[in-house]
C-alpha positions as CSV (number, residue, x, y, z in Angstrom):
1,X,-9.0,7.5,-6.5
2,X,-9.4,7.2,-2.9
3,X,-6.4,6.2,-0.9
4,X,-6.2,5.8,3.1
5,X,-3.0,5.5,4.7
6,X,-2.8,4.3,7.9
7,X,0.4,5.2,10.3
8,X,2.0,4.2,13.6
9,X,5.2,5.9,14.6
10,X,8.1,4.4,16.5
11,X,10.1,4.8,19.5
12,X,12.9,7.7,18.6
13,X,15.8,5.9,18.8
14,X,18.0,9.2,19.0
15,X,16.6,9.4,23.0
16,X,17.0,6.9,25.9
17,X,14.2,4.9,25.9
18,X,11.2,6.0,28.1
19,X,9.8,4.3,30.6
20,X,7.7,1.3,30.1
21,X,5.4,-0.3,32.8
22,X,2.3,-2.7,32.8
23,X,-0.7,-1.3,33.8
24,X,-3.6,-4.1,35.9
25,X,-5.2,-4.5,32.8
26,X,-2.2,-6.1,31.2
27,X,-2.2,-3.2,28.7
28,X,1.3,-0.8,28.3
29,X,1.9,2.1,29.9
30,X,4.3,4.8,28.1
31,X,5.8,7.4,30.4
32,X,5.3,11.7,30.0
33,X,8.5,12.0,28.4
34,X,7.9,9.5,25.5
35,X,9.1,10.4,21.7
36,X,7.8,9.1,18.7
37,X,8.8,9.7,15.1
38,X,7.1,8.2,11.6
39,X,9.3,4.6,10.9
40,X,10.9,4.5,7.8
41,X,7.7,2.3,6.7
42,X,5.8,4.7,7.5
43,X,7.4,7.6,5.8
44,X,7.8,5.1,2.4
45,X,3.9,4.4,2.3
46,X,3.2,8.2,2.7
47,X,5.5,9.0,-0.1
48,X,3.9,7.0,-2.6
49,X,0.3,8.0,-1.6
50,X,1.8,12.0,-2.1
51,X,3.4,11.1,-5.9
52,X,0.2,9.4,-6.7
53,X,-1.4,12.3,-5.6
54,X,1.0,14.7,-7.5
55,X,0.1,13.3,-11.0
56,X,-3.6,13.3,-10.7
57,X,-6.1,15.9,-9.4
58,X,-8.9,13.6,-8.6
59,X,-6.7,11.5,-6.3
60,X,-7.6,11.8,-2.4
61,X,-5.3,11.4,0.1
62,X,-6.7,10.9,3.9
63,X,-4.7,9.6,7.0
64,X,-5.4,8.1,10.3
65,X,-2.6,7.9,12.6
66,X,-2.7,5.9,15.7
67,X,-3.0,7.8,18.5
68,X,-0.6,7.2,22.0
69,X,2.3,9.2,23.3
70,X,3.7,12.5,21.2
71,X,0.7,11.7,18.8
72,X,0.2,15.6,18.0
73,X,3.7,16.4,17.2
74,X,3.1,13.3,14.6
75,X,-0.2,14.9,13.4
76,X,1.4,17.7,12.9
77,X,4.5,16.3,11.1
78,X,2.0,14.5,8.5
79,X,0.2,17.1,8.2
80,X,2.8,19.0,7.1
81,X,2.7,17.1,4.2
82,X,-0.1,18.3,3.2
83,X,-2.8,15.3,2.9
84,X,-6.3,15.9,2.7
85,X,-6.8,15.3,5.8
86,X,-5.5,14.0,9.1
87,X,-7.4,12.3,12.1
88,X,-6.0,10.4,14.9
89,X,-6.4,7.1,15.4
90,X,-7.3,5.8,18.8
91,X,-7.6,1.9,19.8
92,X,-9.6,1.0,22.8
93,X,-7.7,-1.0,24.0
94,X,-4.2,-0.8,22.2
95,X,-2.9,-4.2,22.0
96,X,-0.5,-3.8,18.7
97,X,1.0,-7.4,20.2
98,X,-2.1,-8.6,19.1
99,X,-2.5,-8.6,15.6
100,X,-5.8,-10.0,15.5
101,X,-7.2,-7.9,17.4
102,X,-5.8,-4.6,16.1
103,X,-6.9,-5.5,12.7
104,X,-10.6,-6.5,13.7
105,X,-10.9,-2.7,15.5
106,X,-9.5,-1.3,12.3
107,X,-11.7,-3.4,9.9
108,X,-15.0,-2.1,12.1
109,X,-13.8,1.4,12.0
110,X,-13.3,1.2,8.3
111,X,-16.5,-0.6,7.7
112,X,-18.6,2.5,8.2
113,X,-17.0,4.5,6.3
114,X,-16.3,5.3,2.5
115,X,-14.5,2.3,0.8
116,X,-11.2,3.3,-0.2
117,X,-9.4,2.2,-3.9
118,X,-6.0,1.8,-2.3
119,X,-5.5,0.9,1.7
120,X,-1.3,1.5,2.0
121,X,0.0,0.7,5.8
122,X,4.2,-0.1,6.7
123,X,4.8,-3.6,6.5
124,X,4.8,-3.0,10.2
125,X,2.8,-1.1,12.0
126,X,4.4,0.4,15.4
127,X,6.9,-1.1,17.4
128,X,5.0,-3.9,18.8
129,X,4.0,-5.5,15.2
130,X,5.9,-8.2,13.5
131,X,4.1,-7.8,10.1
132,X,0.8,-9.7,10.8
133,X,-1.6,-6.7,10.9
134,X,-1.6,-6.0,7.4
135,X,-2.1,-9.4,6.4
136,X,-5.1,-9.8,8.8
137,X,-6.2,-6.2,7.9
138,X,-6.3,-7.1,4.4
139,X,-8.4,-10.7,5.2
140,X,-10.9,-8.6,7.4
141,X,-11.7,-6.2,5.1
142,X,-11.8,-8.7,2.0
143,X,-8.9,-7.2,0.3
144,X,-6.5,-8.6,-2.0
145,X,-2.8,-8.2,-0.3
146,X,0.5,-6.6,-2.3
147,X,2.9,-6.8,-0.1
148,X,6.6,-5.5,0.6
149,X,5.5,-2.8,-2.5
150,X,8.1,-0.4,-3.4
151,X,7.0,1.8,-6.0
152,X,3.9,3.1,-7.4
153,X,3.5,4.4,-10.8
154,X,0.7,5.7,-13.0
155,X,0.4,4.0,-16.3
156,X,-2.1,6.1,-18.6
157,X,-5.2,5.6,-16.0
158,X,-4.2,2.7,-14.0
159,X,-1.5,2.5,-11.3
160,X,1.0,-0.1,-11.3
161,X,2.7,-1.5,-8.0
162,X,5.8,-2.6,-7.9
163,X,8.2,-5.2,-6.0
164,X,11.4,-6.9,-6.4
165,X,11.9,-10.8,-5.9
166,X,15.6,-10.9,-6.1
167,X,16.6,-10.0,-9.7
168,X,12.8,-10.5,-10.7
169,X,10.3,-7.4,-10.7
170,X,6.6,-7.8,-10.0
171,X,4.1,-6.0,-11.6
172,X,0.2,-5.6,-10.4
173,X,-2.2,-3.7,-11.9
174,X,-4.6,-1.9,-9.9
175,X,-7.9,-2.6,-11.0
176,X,-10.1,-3.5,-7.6
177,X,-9.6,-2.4,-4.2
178,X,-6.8,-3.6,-2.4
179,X,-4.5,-2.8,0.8
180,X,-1.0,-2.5,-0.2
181,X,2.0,-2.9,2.4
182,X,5.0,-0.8,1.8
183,X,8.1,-1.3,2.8
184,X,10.7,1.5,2.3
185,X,13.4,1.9,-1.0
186,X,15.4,4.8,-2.6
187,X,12.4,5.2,-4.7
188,X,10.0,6.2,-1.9
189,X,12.3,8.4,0.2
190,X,10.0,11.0,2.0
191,X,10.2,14.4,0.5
192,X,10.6,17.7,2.8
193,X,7.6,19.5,3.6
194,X,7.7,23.6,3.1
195,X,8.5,25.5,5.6
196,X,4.7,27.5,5.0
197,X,3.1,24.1,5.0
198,X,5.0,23.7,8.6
199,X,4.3,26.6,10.3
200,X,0.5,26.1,9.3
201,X,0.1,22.9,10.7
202,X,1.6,24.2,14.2
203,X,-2.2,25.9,13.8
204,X,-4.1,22.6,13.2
205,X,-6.4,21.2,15.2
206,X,-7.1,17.5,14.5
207,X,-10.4,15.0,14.4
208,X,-10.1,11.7,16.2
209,X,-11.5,8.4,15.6
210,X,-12.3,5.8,18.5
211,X,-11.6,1.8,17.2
212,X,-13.4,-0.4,20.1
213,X,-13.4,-4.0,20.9
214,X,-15.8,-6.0,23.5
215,X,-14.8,-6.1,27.1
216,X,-12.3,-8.9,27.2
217,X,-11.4,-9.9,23.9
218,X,-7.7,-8.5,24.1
219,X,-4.8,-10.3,25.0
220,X,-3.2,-9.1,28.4
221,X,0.2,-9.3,28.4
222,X,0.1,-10.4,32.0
223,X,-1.3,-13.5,30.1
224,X,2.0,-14.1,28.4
225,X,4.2,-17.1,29.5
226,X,7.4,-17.4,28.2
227,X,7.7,-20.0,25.6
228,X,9.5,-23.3,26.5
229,X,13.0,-24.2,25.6
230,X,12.5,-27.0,23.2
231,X,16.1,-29.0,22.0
232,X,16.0,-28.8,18.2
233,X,16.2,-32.6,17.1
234,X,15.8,-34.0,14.0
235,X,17.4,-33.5,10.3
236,X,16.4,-30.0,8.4
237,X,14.8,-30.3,5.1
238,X,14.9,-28.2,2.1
239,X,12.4,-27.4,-0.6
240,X,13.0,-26.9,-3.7
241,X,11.9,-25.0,-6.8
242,X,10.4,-21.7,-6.9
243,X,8.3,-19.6,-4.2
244,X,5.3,-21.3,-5.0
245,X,6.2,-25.0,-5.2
246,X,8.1,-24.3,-1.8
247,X,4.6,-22.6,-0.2
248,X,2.8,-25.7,-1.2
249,X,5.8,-28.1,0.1
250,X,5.6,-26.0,3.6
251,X,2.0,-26.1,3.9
252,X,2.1,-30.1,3.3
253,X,4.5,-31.0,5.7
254,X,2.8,-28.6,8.5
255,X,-1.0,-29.8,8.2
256,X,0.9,-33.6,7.8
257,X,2.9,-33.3,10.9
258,X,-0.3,-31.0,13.0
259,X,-1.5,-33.7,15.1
C-alpha cells in the first residue's frame, strides 16, 4: 500500500505572532522571524499513516509538506519520524485562502506521479483553510472522500477507517483509492520520535516539488471586499430526520430559493 500524506503546519501559538504584510501581488508576506509547528491535524494524519505502516512491511509512507516560513525545521521534525521520504512542497503562488486553487496545483502535481492507495491530509490544511481543500482535493483527483476519520485499523488485509457520528460509529472499508481527512482523537496522538532518528535528520537534506498555476488565475487578497451587513429577517426553519434526509431538505430549499 501506498499512502501520501500531505502537511501544512501552523502559526506557533506559544510566540507573538510575526509580522504579516501584503505584498503588490495581493499574495502574503510572512516576516524572518516566523515559527511554524505541525497542527494537531497534522500530527493525527501522520500518526495513522506510521501505525499503518508498523503492522505491514509492504506499506509506503511518503510526505510532501508545504513549503513557506520555518519549512526545514518542519522537514526535519517529520522526518524524524521516519517516513520514507520527505519533499517540500512549494505552491506558486500560495493562496491557501483559495481552496480552489490550492487543490487544482495539488491535483496537477499529483497527476504525474504514482497513484497513491490512501491520500490522508488534516481536515484543514494551514492556517488560512477552512476545510474546503480536501473536499476539492478529493473532487479533482476523482477520489472518494472519508472525512473527519479518526482511526485506522488493519482487518486481515484490508484497512478499516473509522468515525464517530455522535454515539454512532462509521465503518469504511478500503477497497479503491481514496483521500481520507483526519481530524485528531486520543487514538491518533503523535508518538515521540528517537532521539537517533532526531539527531539524523538534523543531517538531511530534502527534495522539493514546485505546484504552479497560470498567470492570473489566483485570488488576490487585495481583491477582497468585505462582505455586507445584511439584517437577518425572516423565521428559521428546522429539518428533520437524519443526516441524509436533512442534506436533501438543505439542498432543496437552496436551489428553490437561488434565483
Amino acid at each position: 500500500m501506498k499512502i501520501l500524506l500531505l502537511l501544512a503546519g501552523v502559526t506557533d501559538i506559544r510566540f507573538p505572532l510575526h509580522t504579516l504584510t501584503i505584498n503588490k501581488q495581493g499574495l502574503i508576506e510572512e516576516g524572518a522571524d516566523a515559527r511554524r509547528v505541525l497542527s494537531p491535524f497534522d500530527e493525527a494524519a501522520l500518526e495513522i499513516a506510521l501505525k499503518l505502516r508498523d503492522a505491514r512491511d509492504n506499506v509506503q509512507v511518503d510526505v510532501l509538506l508545504l513549503g513557506g516560513t520555518n519549512n526545514e525545521a518542519l522537514l526535519r521534525t517529520v522526518a524524524a519520524m521516519r517516513p520514507d521520504s520527505v519533499r517540500r512542497l512549494d505552491l506558486q503562488p500560495a493562496c491557501l485562502w483559495d481552496a480552489q486553487l490550492t487543490s487544482s496545483q495539488i491535483a496537477a502535481l499529483l497527476a504525474d506521479e504514482a497513484t497513491p492507495d490512501l491520500v490522508l491530509i488534516g481536515r484543514e490544511f494551514g492556517d488560512l483553510d477552512e476545510g474546503s481543500i480536501a473536499v476539492l482535493l478529493a473532487q479533482r483527483l476523482g477520489y472518494p472522500l472519508f472525512a473527519l476519520t479518526q482511526h485506522a485499523e488493519w482487518q486481515g488485509d484490508t484497512v478499516y477507517l473509522l468515525r464517530e457520528r455522535g454515539i454512532s460509529e462509521e465503518w469504511l472499508r478500503v477497497d479503491q483509492p481514496l483521500l481520507v481527512s483526519v481530524t485528531n482523537d486520543k487514538r491518533n496522538k503523535l508518538r515521540h520520535p528517537l532521539m537517533k532518528n532526531v539527531f539524523e535528520a538534523k543531517r538531511m537534506t530534502f527534495a522539493a516539488v514546485t505546484a504552479g498555476a497560470e498567470d492570473g488565475i489566483g485570488l488576490p487578497l487585495i481583491s477582497l471586499n468585505a462582505e455586507r451587513m445584511v439584517e437577518r429577517a425572516g423565521k428559521c426553519q428546522f429539518f428533520e430526520g437524519g443526516i441524509t434526509l436533512q442534506a436533501e431538505a438543505l439542498a432543496a430549499y437552496l436551489i428553490d430559493r437561488r434565483t
